[in-house]
MARKOLMAR-29432 format. One record per residue (C-alpha): residue number from 1; z negated, x negated, y. Coordinates in nm, 2 decimals. Each point is the difference from the previous one (the first is absolute). Layout:
N
@seq=NUM | Z=Z | X=X | Y=Y $
...
//
This chain:
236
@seq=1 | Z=1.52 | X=3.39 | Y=3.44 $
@seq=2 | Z=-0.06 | X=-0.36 | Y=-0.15 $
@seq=3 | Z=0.07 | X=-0.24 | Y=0.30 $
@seq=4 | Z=0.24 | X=-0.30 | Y=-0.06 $
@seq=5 | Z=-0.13 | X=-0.33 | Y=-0.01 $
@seq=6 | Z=0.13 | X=-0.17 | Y=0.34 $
@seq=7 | Z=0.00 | X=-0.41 | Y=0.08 $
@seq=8 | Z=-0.02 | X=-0.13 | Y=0.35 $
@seq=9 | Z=0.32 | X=-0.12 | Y=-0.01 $
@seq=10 | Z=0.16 | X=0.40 | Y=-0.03 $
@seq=11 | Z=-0.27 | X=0.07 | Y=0.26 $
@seq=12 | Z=0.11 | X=-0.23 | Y=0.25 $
@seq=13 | Z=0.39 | X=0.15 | Y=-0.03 $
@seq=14 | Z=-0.20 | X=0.39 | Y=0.06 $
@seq=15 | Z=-0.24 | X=-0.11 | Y=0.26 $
@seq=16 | Z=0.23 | X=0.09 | Y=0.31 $
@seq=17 | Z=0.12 | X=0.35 | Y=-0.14 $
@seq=18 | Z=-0.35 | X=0.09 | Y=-0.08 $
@seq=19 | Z=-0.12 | X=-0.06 | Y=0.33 $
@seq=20 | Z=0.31 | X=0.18 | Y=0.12 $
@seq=21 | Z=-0.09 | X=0.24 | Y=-0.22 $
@seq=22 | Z=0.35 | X=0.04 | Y=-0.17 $
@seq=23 | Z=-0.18 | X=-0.12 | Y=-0.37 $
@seq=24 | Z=0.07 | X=0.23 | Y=-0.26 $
@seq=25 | Z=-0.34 | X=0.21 | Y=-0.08 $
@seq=26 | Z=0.00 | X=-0.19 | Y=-0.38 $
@seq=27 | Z=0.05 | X=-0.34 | Y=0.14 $
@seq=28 | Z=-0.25 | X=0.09 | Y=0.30 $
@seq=29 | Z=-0.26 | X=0.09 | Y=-0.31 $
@seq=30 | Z=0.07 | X=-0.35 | Y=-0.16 $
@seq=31 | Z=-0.03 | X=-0.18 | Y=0.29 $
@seq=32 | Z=-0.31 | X=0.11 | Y=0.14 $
@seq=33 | Z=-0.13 | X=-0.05 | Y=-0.33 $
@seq=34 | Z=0.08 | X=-0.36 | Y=-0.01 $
@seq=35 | Z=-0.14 | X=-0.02 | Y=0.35 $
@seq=36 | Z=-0.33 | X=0.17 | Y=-0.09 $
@seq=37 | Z=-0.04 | X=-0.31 | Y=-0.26 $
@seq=38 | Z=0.17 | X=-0.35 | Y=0.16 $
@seq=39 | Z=-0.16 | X=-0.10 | Y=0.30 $
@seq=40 | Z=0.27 | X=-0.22 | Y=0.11 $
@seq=41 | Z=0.27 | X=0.28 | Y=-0.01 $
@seq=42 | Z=-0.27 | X=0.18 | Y=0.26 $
@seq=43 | Z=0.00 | X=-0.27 | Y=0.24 $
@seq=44 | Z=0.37 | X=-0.02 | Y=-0.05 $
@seq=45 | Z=0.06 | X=0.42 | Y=0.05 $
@seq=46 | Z=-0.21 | X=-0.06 | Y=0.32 $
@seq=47 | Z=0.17 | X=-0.28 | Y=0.16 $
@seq=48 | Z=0.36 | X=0.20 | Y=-0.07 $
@seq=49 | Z=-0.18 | X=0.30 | Y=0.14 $
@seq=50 | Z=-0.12 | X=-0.22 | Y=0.30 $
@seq=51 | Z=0.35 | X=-0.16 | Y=0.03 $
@seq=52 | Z=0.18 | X=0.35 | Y=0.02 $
@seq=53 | Z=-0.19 | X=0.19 | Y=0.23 $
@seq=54 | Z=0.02 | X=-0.34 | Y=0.23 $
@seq=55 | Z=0.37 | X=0.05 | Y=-0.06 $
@seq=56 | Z=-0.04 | X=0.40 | Y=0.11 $
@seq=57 | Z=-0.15 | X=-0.11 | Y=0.31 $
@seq=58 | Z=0.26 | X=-0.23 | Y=0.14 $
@seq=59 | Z=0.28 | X=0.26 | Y=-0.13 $
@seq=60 | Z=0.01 | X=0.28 | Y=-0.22 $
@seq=61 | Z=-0.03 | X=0.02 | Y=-0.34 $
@seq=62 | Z=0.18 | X=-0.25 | Y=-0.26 $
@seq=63 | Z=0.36 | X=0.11 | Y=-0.10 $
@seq=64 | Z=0.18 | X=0.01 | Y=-0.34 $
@seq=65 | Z=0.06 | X=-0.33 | Y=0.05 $
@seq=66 | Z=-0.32 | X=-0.15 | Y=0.03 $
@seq=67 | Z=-0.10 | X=0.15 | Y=-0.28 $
@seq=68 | Z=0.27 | X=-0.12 | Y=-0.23 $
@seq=69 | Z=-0.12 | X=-0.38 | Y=0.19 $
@seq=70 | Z=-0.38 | X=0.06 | Y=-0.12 $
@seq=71 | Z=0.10 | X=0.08 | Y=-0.35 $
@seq=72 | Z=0.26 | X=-0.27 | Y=-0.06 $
@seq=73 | Z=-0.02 | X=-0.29 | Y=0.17 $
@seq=74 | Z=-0.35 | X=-0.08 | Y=0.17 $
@seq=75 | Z=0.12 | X=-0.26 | Y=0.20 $
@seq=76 | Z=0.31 | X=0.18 | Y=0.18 $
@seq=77 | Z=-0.26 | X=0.24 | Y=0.06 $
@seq=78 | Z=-0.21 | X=-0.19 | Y=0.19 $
@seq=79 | Z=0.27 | X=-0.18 | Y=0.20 $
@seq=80 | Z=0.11 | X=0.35 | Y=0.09 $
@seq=81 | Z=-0.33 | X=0.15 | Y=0.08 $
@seq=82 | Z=-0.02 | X=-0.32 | Y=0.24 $
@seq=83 | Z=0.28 | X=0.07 | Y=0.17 $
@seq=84 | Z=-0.04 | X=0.36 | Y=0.05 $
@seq=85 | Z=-0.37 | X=-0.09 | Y=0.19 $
@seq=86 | Z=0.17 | X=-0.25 | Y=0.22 $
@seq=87 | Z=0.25 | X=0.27 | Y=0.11 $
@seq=88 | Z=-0.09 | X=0.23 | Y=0.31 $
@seq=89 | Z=-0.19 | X=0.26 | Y=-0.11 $
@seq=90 | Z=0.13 | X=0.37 | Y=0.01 $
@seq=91 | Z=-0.16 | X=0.26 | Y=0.20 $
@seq=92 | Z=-0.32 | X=0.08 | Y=-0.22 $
@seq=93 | Z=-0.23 | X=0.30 | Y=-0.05 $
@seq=94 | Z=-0.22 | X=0.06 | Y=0.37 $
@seq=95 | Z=-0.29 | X=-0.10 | Y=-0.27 $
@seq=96 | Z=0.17 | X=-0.31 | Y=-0.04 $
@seq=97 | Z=0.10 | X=-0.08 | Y=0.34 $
@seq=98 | Z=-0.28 | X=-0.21 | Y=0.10 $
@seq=99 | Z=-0.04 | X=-0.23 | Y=-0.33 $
@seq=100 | Z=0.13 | X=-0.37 | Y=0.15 $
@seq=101 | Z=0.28 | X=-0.08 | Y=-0.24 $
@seq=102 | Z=-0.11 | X=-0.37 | Y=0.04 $
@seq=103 | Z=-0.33 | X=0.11 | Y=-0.17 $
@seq=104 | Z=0.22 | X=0.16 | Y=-0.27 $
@seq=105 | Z=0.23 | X=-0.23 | Y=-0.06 $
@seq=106 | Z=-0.32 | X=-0.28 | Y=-0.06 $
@seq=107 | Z=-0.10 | X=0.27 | Y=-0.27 $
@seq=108 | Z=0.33 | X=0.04 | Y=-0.11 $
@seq=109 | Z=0.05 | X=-0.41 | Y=-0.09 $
@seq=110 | Z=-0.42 | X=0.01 | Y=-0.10 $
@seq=111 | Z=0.08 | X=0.24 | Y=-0.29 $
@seq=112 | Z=0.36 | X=-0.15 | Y=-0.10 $
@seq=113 | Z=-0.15 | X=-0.34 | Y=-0.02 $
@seq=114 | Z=-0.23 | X=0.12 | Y=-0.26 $
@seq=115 | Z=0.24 | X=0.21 | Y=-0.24 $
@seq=116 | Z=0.20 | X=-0.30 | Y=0.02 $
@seq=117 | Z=-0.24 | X=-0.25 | Y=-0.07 $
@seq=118 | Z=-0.09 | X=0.18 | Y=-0.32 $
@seq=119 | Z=0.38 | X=0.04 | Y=-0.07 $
@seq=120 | Z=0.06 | X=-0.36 | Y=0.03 $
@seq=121 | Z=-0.31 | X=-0.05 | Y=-0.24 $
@seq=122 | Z=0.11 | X=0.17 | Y=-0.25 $
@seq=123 | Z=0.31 | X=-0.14 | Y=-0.03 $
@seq=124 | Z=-0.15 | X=-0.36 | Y=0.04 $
@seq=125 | Z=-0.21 | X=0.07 | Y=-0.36 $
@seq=126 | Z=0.31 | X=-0.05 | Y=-0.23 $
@seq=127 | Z=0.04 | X=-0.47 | Y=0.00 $
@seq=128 | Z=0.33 | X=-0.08 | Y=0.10 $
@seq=129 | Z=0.24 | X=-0.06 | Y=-0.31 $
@seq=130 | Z=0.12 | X=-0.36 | Y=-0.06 $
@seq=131 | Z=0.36 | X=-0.11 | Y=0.07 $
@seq=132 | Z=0.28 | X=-0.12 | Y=-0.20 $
@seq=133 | Z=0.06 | X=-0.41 | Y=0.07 $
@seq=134 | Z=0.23 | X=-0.18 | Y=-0.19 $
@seq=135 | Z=-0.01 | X=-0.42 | Y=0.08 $
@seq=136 | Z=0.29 | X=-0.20 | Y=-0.16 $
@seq=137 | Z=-0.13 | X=-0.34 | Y=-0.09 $
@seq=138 | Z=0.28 | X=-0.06 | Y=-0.24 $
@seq=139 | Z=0.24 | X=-0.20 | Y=0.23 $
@seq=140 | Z=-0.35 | X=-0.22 | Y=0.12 $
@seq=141 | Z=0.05 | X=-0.35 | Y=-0.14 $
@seq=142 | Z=-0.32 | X=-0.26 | Y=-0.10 $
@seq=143 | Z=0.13 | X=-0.40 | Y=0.02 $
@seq=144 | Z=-0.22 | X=-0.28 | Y=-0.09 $
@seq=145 | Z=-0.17 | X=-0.18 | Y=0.29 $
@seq=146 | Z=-0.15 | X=0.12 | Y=0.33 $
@seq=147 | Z=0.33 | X=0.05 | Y=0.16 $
@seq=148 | Z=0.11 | X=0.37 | Y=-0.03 $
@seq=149 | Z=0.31 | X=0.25 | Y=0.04 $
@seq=150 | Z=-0.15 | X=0.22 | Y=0.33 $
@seq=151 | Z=0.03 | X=0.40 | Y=-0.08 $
@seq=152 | Z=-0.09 | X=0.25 | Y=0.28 $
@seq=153 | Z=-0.37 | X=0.15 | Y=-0.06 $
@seq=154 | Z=0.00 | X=0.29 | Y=-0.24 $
@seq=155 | Z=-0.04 | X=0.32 | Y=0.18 $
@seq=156 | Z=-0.33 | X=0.21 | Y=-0.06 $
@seq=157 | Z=-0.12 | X=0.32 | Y=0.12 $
@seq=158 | Z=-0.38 | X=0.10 | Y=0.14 $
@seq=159 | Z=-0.06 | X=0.29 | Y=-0.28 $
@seq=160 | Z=-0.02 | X=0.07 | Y=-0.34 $
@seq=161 | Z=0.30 | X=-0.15 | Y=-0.22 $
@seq=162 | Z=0.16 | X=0.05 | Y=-0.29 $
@seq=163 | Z=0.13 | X=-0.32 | Y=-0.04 $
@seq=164 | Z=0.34 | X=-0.12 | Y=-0.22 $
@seq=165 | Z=0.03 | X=-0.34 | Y=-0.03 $
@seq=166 | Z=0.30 | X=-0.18 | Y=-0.11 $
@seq=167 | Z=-0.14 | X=-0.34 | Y=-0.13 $
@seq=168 | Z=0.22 | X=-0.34 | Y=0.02 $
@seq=169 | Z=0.20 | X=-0.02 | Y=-0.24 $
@seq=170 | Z=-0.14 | X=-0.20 | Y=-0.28 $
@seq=171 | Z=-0.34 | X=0.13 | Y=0.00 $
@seq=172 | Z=-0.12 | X=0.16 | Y=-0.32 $
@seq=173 | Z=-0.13 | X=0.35 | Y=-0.09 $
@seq=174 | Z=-0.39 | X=0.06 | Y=-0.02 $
@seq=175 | Z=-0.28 | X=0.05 | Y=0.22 $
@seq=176 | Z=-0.01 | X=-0.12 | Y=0.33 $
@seq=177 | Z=-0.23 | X=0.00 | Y=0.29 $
@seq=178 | Z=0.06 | X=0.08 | Y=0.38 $
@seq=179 | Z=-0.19 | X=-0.12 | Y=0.30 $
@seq=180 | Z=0.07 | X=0.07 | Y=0.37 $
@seq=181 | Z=-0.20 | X=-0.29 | Y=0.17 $
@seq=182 | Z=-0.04 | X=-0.14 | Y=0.35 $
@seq=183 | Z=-0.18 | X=-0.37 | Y=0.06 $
@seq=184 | Z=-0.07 | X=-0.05 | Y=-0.33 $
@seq=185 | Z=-0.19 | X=0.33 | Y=-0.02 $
@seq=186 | Z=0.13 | X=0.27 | Y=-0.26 $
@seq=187 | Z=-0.08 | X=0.36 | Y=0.15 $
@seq=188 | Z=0.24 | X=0.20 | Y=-0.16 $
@seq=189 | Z=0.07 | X=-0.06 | Y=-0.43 $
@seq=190 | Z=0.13 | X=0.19 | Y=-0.32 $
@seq=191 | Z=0.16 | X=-0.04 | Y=-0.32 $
@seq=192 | Z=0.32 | X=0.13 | Y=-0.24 $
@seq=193 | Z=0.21 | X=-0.06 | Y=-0.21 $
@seq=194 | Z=0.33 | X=-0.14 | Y=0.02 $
@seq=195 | Z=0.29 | X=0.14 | Y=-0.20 $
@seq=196 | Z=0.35 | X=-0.11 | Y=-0.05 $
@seq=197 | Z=0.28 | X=0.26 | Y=0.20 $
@seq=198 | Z=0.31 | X=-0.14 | Y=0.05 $
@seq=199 | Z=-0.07 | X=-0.35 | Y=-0.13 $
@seq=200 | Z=-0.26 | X=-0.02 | Y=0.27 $
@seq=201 | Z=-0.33 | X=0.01 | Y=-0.10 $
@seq=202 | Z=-0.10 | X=0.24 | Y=0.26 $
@seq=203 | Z=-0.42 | X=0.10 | Y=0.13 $
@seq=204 | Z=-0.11 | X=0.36 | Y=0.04 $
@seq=205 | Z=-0.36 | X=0.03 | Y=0.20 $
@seq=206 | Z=-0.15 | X=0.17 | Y=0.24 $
@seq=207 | Z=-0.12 | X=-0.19 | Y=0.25 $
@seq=208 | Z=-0.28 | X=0.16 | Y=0.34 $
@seq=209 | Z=0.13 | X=-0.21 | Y=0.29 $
@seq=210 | Z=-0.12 | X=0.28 | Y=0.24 $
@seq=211 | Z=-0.30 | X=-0.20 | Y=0.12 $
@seq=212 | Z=0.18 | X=-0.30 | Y=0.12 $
@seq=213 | Z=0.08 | X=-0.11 | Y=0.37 $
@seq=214 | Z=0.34 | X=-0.05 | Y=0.13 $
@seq=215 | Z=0.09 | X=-0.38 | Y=-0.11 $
@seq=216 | Z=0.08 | X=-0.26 | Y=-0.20 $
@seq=217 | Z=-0.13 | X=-0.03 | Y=-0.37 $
@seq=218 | Z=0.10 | X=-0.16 | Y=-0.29 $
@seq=219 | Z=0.05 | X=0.17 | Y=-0.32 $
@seq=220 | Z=-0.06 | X=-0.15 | Y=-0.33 $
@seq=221 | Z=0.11 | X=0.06 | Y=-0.30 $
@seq=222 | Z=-0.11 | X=-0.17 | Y=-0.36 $
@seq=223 | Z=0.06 | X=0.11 | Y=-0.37 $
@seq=224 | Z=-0.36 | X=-0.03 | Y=-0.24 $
@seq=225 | Z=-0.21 | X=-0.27 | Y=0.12 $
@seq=226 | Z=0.33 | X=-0.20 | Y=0.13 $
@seq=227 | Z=0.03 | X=-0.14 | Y=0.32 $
@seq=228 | Z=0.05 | X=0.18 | Y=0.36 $
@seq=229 | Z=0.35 | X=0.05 | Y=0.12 $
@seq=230 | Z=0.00 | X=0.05 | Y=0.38 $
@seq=231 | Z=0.21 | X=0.19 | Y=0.24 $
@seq=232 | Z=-0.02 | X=0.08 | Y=0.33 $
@seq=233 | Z=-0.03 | X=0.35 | Y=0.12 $
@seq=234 | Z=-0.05 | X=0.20 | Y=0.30 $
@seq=235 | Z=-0.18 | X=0.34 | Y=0.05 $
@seq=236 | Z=0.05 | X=0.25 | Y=0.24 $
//
């Protein structure tokens, strides 16, 4: 019979029902075969294998239930498996009656800790994806002389951002060029290009504000080689 070709992901979802030895015989094929050849999946089959026969000490075997926890949502499963070793344990097997369930329990949380930690690390691998920003300039007004209209700092997040920028009205389509900056030091910059939408020339860029402190900044904003328009900003 040709085996099927399994991922660690499927095997994670099986793991419990093969070591409850409820697996169908094909998928039990499949999945020892994709044991036999991933080394991490091994380490992984042990520490459920560990985790459940903890679990069988301080109580019984895992219900229907559990089950359905282990191959859906891995996190609900650990909070319940928690849970369950902090409740009084049941009368146990006489061969079980003189394991301390504190010693338990400490294997119990040893073993969760690391299935968890290599849940959370796999889900930490994808980057986070930018968010949507839009910053309406259009209503900002530039007079002559050092006196100027005062405007409540410009709102900025500490990620990735796809940035929309409504320029002030007047300002022409092209390229422009951003800059985040902080005592007279740029640490953040990128460029676009500025379209009319609406009668508002209007700036679409993408702009990495995720390693930036909580504070005040200054962004900047110029078209070509032309000269720095400020505004004042604040991250968090």
């Amino acid at each position: 019979m040709a085996l099927t070709l399994m991922t660690c992901k499927e095997l994670e979802g099986l793991a419990t029902d093969y070591l409850e030895e409820t697996l169908s015989s094909p998928r039990r094929l499949d999945l020892e075969a994709h044991v036999a050849a991933c080394p991490d999946c091994r380490k992984y089959l042990g520490e459920m294998r560990a985790l459940i026969d903890a679990s069988h000490q301080l109580g019984g075997k895992l219900n229907k239930e559990w089950r359905a926890r282990a191959t859906g949502t891995q996190e609900q499963f650990f909070e319940k498996l928690q849970a369950r070793a902090l409740e009084r344990p049941r009368p146990a097997k006489e061969s079980y009656r003189k394991l301390a369930p504190a010693a338990v329990l400490v294997v119990v949380v040893t073993i969760m800790g690391s299935i968890w930690f290599r849940h959370q690390s796999a889900q930490k691998t994808a980057p986070p994806l930018p968010k949507d920003l839009t910053i309406d300039l259009s209503h900002w007004m530039r007079l002559r002389g050092e006196q100027q209209p005062s405007h409540q700092p410009l709102q900025l997040e500490r990620a990735p951002l796809n940035l929309t920028i409504r320029l002030p009205i007047g300002e022409e389509p092209g390229e422009y060029q951003l800059a985040i900056r902080q005592d007279e030091t740029t640490l953040v910059h990128a460029k676009g290009e500025g379209k009319l939408e609406d009668h508002i020339t209007t700036l679409h860029v993408e702009l990495d504000c995720s390693s930036l402190n909580d504070g005040a900044y200054i962004l900047a904003i110029r078209q070509a080689e032309g000269a720095w328009e400020e505004y004042p900003a604040l991250v968090q």
